[in-house]
C-alpha positions as CSV (number, residue, x, y, z in Angstrom):
1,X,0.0,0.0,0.0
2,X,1.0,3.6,0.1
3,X,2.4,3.0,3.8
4,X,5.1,1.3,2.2
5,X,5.6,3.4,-0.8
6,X,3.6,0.4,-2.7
7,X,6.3,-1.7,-3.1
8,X,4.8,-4.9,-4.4
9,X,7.7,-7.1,-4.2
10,X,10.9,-8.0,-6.1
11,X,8.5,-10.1,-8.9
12,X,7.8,-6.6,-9.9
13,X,11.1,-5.4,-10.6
14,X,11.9,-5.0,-14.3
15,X,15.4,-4.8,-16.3
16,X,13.9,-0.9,-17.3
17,X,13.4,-0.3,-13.2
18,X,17.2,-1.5,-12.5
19,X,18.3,0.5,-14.8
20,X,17.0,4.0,-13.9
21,X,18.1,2.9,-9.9
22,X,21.7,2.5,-11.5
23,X,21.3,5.4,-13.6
24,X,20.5,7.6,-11.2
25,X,22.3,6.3,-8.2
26,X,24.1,9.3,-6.3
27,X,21.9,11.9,-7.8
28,X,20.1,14.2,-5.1
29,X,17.1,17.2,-6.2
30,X,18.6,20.3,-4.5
31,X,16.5,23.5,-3.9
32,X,19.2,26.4,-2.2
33,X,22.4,23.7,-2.1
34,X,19.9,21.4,0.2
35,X,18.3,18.3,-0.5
36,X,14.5,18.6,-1.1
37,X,11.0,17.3,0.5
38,X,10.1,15.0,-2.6
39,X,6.7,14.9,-1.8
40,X,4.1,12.6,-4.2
41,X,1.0,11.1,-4.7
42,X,-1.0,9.1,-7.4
43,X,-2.3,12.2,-9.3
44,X,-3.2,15.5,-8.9
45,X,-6.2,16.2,-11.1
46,X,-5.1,18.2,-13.8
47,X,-3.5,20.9,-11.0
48,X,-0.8,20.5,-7.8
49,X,-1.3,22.4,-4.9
50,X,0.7,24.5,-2.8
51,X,2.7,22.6,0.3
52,X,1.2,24.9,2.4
53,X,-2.1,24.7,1.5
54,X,-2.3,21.0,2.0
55,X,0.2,20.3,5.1
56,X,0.1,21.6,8.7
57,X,3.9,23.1,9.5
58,X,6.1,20.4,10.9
59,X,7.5,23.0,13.4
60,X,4.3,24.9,14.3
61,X,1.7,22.8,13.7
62,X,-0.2,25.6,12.1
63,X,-2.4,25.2,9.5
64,X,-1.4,26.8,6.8
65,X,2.2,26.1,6.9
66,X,4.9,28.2,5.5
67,X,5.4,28.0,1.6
68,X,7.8,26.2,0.2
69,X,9.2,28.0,-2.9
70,X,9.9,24.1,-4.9
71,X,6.6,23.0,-3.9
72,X,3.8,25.5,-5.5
73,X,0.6,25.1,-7.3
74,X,0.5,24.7,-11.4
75,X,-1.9,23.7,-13.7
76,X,-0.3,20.1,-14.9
77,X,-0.2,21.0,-18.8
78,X,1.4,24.7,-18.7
79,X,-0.9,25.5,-21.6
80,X,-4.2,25.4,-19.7
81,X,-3.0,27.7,-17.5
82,X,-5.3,31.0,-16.5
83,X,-8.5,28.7,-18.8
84,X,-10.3,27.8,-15.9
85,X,-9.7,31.0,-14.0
86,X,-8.7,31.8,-10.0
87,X,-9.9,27.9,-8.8
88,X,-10.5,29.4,-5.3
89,X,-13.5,31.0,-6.6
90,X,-16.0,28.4,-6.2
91,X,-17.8,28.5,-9.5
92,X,-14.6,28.2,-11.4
93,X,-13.5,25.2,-8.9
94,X,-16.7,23.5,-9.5
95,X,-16.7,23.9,-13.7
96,X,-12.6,22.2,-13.1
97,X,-13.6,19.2,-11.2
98,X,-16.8,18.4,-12.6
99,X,-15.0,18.0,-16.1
100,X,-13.0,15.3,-17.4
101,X,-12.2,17.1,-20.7
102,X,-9.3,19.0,-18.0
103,X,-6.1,18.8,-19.9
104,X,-3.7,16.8,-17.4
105,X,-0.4,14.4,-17.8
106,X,-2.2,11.9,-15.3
107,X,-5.9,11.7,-17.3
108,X,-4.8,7.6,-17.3
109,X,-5.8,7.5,-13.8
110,X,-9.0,6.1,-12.6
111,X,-9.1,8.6,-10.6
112,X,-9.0,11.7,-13.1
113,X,-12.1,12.4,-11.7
114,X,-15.0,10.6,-9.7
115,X,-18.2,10.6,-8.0
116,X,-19.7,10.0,-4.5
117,X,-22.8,10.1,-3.5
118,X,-24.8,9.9,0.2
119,X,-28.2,9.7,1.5
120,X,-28.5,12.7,3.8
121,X,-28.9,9.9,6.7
122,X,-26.5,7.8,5.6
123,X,-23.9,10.7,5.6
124,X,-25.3,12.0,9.4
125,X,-24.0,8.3,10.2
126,X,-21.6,8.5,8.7
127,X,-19.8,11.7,10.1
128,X,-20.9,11.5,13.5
129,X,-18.5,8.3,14.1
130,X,-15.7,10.1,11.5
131,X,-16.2,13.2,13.6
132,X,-16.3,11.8,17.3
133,X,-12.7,9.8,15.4
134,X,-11.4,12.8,14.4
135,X,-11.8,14.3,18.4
136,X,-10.1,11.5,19.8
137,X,-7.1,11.5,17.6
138,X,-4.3,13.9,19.3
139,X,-2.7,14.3,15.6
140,X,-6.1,15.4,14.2
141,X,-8.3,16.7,16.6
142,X,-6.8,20.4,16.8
143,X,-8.3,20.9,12.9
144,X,-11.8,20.4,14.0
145,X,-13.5,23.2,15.6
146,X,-15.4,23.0,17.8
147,X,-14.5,19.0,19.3
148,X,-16.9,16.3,19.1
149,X,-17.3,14.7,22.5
150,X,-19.1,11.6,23.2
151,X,-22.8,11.9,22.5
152,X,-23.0,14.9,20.4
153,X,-24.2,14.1,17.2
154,X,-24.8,16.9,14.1
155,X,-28.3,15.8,14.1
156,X,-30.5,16.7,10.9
157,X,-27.7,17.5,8.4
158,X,-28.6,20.5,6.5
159,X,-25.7,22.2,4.8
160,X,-22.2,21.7,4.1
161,X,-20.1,24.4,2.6
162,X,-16.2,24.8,1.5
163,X,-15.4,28.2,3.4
164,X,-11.8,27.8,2.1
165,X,-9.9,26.6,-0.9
166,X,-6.4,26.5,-2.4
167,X,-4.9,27.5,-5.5
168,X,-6.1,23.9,-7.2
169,X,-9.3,24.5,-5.7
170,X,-8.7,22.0,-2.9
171,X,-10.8,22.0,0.2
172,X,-8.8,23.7,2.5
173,X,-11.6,23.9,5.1
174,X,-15.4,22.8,5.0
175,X,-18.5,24.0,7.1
176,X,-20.7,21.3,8.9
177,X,-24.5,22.5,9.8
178,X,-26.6,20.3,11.3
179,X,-29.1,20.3,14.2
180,X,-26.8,19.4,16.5
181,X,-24.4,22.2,15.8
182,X,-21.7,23.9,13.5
183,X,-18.1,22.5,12.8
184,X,-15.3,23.5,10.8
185,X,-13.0,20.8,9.4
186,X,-9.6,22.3,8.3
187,X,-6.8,20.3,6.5
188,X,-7.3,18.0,3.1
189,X,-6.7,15.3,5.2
190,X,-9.4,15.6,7.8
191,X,-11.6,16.4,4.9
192,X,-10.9,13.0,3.4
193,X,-11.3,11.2,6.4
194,X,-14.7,12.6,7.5
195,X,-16.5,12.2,4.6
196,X,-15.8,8.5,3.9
197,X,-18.1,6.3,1.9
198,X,-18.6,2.8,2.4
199,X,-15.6,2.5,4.9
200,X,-12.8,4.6,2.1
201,X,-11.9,8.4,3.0
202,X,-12.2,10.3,-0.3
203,X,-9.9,9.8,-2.9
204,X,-8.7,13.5,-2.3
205,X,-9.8,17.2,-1.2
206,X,-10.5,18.5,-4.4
207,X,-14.0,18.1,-4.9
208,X,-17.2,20.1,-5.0
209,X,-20.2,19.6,-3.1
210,X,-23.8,19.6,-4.3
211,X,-26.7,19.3,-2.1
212,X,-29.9,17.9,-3.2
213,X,-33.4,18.7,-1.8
214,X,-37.0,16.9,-2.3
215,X,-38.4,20.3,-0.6
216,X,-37.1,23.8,-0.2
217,X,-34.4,23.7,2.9
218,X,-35.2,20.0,3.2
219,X,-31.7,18.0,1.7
220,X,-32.1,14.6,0.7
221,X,-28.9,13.5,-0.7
222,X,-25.3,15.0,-1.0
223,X,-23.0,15.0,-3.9
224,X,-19.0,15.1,-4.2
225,X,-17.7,15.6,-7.1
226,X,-13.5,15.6,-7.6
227,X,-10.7,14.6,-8.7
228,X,-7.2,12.9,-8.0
229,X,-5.8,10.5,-5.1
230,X,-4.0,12.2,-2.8
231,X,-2.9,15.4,-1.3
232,X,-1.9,16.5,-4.3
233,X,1.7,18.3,-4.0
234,X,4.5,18.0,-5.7
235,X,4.9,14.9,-7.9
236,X,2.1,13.4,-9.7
237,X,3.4,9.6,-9.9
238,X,1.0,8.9,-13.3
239,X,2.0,12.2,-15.2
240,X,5.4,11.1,-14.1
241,X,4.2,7.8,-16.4
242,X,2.8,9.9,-18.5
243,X,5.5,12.0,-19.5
244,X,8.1,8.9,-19.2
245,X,6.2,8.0,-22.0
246,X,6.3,11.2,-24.2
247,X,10.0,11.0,-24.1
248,X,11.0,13.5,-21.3
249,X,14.1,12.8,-19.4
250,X,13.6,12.6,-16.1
251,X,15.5,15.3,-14.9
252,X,12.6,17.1,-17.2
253,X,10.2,15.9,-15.5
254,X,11.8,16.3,-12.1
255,X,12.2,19.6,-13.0
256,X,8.2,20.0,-14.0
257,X,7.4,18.7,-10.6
258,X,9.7,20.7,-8.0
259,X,10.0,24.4,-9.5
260,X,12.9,25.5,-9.3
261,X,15.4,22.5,-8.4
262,X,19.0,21.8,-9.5
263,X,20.1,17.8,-9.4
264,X,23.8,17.3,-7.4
265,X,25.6,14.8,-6.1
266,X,25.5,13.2,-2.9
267,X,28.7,14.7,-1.0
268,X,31.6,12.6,-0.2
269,X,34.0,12.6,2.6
270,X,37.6,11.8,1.6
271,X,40.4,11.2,3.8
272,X,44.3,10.3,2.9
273,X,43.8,6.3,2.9
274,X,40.6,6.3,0.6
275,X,40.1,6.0,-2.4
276,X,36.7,7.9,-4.0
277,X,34.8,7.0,-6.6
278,X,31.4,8.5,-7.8
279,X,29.8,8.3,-11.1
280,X,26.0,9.5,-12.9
281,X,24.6,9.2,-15.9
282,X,24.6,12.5,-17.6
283,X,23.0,13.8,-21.4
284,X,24.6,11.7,-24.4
């Protein structure tokens, strides 16, 4: 699984897979003369996300975290860039993710874009056990305001709203109302995990909801439309794929990925009875 960087064994391994580990044994990405955060995940949508906008800071624990530079939202094909408008305006983040026509290097994904759907019951089950988790957890339970103690329950759902979105148009922070009371969820994560479906958080954060009435301020079913698995920043593993297969080097596509970055060597310590010897693969 992705705990284990979804590693399925040395059966997988491939002649081609050796030979971009040798190829590129040695080689660091350096952002400022210091190895980078290499974050990934499965795909991003058609659009990365800022680091900051996604992660909590590892220092602070603030939500936002600081930006970092190598780690900032782009549309995935530069050309569709500024097409779809600011997508933390809600309309325009709702015409992005409801498309699949969204020109992006991992469109092979079955998650490009997708579809979930509750019964308004169904998903009042559903977050008051994903909310009274979320309380519990001392990692987690900071992002949801106010907590959830034991008993409380949101009662009749009746809205939920994004309040807060990234430069992709990523949840950033969603509104709860129900009967029972008001929360705000901040963090893609904690989004992903409260609104699960059938056991599985959402694929990712970026999403749209739409709410669905049988009467006038009486909702009936909920609706979230979105796109990509997982958080979203930095590398997209299928465009990497994708782009693999257009030809691009990947130093290219390293390079698409974390703005900004310069590839080194790993640094070697030498003394008088050693020998040294490095080596890399450069351009032919």
């Amino acid at each position: 699984s992705q705990y284990c960087q979804a590693y399925y064994g040395k059966q997988t391994e491939t002649d081609g897979t050796d030979r971009a580990l040798k190829e590129t044994e040695g080689l660091v990405a350096l952002y400022g003369g210091e190895p980078i955060l290499a974050l990934y995940s499965s795909s991003h949508g058609g659009h990365s996300e800022d680091f900051a906008n996604a992660f909590s800071d590892s220092e602070t624990k603030l939500f936002p975290a600081r930006p970092i530079p190598y780690l900032s939202a782009k549309p995935d094909v530069p050309e569709a860039a500024g097409r779809f408008g600011d997508l933390r305006d809600e309309e325009n983040a709702r015409a992005f993710w409801t498309r699949r026509d969204v020109p992006s290097y991992d469109v092979k994904s079955g998650y490009h874009r997708w579809e979930r759907t509750w019964e308004r019951g169904e998903l009042e089950a559903v977050l008051d056990q994903t909310l009274a988790d979320l309380a519990k957890d001392a990692f987690t339970r900071p992002y949801l305001q106010p907590g959830f103690g034991p008993g409380e329950s949101v009662g009749t759902l009746e809205s939920i709203r994004v309040t807060h979105r990234g430069r992709s148009g990523k949840a950033m922070q969603v509104e709860v109302v129900g009967t029972g009371g008001t929360w705000t969820l901040a963090k893609e994560y904690l989004i992903r995990r409260a609104f699960r479906k059938e056991g599985k958080m959402l694929p990712s954060a970026n999403l749209v909801f739409t709410l669905l009435g049988t009467a006038p301020g009486r909702l009936a079913k909920v609706v979230a439309n979105g796109g990509g698995f997982g958080h979203g920043v930095g590398m997209s593993q299928y465009g990497a794929s994708y782009l693999d297969g257009l030809g691009r080097r990947f130093d290219e596509i390293l390079r698409h990925y974390y703005q900004g970055v310069a590839l080194g060597t790993i640094p070697l310590l030498a003394h008088p009875d050693a020998t040294l010897e490095t080596r890399f693969y450069g351009r032919p």
